[in-house]
C-alpha positions in Angstrom: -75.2 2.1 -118.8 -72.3 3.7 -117.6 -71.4 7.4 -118.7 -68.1 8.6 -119.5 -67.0 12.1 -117.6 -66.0 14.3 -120.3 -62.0 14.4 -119.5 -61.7 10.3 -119.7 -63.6 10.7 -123.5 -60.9 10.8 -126.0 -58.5 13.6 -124.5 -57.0 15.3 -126.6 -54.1 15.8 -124.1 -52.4 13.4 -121.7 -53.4 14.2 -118.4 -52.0 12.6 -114.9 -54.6 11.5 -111.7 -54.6 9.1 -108.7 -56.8 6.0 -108.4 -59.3 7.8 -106.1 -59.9 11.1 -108.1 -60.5 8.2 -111.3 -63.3 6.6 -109.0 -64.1 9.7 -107.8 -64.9 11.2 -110.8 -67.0 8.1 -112.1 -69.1 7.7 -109.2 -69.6 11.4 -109.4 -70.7 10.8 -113.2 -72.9 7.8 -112.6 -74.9 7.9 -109.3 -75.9 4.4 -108.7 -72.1 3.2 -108.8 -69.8 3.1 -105.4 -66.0 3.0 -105.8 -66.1 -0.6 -104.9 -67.5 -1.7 -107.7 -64.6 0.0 -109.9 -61.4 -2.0 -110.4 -58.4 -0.2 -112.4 -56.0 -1.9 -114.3 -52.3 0.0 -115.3 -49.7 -0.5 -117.4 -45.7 0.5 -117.8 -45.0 -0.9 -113.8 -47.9 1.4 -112.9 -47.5 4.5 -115.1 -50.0 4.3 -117.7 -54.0 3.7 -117.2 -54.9 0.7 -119.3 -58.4 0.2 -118.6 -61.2 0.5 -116.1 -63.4 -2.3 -115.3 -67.3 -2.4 -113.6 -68.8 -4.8 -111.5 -72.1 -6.0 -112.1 -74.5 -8.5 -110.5 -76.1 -11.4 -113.0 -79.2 -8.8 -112.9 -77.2 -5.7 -113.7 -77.3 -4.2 -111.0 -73.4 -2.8 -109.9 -71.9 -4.6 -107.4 -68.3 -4.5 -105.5 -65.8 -6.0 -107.2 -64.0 -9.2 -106.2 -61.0 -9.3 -103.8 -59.1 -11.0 -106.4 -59.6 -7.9 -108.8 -58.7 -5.5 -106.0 -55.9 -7.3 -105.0 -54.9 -7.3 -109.0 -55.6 -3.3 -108.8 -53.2 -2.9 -106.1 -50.4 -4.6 -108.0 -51.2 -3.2 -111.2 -51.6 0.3 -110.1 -49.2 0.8 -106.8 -47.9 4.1 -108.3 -49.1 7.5 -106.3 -50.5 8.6 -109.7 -50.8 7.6 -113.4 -51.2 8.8 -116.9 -54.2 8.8 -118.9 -53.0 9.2 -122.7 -54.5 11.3 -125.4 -56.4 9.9 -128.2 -54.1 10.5 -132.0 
């Protein structure tokens, strides 16, 4: 299972961060990950975090992700920092 860090849980306030405090914070939240196996997907040319993807192994296990889905990451999310909305 993968646990949340408390500011990504339904904020109540839009907050902005770069792709490697995201990973940062996640790997920091869930020990066995690395920041490889995290992919991050943006929207609005880059401005807004859509969602955040994990990579597993067919045994479960975390894994890194594909080239294809970093490659994807770097298009999707080229901006020096993004916005994570609030939960209404």
């Amino acid at each position: 299972s993968i646990s949340i860090p408390k500011d990504y849980r339904s904020p109540a306030k839009a907050f902005r961060t770069t792709l490697a405090d995201l990973k940062a914070t996640f790997v920091a939240a869930n020990v066995a990950l690395h920041e490889d196996a995290l992919v991050v997907q943006c929207s609005g040319s880059g401005r807004f975090l859509q969602e955040l993807r994990v990579c597993f192994s067919r045994e479960g296990a975390p894994i890194a992700c594909s080239a294809e889905l970093q490659k994807n990451e770097a298009k999707s999310c080229g901006r020096a920092d993004f916005l994570v909305r609030n939960v209404k």
